[in-house]
C-alpha positions as CSV (number, residue, x, y, z in Angstrom):
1,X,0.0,0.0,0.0
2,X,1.2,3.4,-0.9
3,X,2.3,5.2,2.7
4,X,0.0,7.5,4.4
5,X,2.8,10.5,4.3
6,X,2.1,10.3,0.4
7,X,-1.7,10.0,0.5
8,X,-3.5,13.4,0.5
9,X,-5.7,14.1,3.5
10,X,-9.5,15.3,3.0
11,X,-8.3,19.4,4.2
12,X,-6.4,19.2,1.3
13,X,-9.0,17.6,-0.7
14,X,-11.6,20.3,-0.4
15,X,-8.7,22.2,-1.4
16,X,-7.8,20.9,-4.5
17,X,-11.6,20.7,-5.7
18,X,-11.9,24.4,-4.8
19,X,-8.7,26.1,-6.0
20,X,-6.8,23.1,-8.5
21,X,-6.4,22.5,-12.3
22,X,-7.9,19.2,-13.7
23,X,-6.6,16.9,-16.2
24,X,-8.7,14.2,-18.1
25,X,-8.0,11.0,-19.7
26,X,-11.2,8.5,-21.1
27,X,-11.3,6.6,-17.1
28,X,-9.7,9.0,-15.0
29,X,-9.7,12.7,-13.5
30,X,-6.4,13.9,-12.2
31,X,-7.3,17.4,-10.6
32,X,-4.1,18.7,-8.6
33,X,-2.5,22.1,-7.0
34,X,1.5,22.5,-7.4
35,X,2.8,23.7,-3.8
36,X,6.2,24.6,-2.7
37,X,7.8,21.8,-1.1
38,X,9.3,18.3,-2.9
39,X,6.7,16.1,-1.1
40,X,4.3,14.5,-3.7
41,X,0.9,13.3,-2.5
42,X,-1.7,11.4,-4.3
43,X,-4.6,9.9,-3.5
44,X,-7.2,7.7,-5.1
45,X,-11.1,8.9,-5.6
46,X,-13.5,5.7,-6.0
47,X,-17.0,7.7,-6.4
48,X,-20.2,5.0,-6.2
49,X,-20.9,6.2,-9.9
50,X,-17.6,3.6,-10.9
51,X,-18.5,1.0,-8.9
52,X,-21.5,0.4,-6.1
53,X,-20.3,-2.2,-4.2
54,X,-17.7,-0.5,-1.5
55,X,-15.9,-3.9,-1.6
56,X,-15.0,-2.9,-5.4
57,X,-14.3,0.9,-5.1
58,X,-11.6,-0.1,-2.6
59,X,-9.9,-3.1,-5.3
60,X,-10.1,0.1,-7.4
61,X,-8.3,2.6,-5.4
62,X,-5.7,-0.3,-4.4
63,X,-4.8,-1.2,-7.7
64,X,-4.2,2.6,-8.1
65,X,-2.3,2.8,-5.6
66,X,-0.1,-0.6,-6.9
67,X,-0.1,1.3,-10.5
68,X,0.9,4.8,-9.4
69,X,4.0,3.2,-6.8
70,X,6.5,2.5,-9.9
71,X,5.4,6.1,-11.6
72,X,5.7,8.7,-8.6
73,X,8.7,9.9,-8.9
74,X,7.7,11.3,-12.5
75,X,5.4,13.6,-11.3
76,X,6.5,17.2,-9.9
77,X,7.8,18.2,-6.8
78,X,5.4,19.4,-4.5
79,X,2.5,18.1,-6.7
80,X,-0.8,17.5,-4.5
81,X,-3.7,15.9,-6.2
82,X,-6.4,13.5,-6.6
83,X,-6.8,10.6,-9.2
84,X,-11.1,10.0,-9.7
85,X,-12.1,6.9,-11.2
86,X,-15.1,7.9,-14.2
87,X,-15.7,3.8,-14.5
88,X,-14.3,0.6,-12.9
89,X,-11.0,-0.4,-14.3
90,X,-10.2,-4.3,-14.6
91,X,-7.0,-4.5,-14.7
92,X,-3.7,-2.4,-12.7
93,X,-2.1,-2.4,-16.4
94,X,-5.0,-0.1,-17.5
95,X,-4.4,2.3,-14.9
96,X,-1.1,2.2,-15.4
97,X,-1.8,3.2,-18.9
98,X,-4.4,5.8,-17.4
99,X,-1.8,7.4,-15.1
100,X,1.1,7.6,-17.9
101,X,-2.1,9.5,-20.3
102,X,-2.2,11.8,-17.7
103,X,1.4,12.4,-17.1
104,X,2.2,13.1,-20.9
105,X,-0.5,15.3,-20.3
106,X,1.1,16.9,-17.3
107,X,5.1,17.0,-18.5
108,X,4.7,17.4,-22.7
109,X,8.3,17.6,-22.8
110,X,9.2,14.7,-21.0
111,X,7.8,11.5,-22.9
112,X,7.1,8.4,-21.4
């Protein structure tokens, strides 16, 4: 599991909804503020609109978490944000796929 000093708090969360910048790819939301500081934190957003059962939205945010542990260190420092799942995603390979989108997205000059 991705450690808690990385995950983004709900403080910060209302945060980010009020005052961040959103990215989108065709399953995922990535709406994030840029901070001073090199500490990145992410978290996962499993909304009952992706998946009803609770058991489900939290394979989801897991296997987000497992996808977005080998691409952290991509993002920028001091980057806080928020990924939000749109629909259920089967497999972490998807959202691995989802979370590079996004970082293309993010860094244009620095290809994945």
């Amino acid at each position: 599991m991705f450690p808690k000093k990385n995950r983004v708090d709900r403080k910060i969360i209302d945060k980010i909804f009020k005052e961040g910048r959103f990215v989108n790819s065709s399953n995922l939301t990535f709406k994030f503020l840029v901070e001073n500081g090199s500490n990145r934190r992410i978290s996962f957003i499993a909304p009952k609109s992706a998946a009803k059962l609770a058991v489900k939205r939290n394979l989801l945010r897991r296997r987000g978490y497992s996808a977005l542990e080998r691409h952290i260190e991509q993002f920028p420092p001091g980057l806080i944000g928020v990924f939000i799942f749109k629909k259920a995603i089967n497999s972490v390979f998807e959202i691995e796929n989802e979370i590079k989108n996004i970082l293309n997205k993010l860094n244009p000059s620095k290809r994945i």
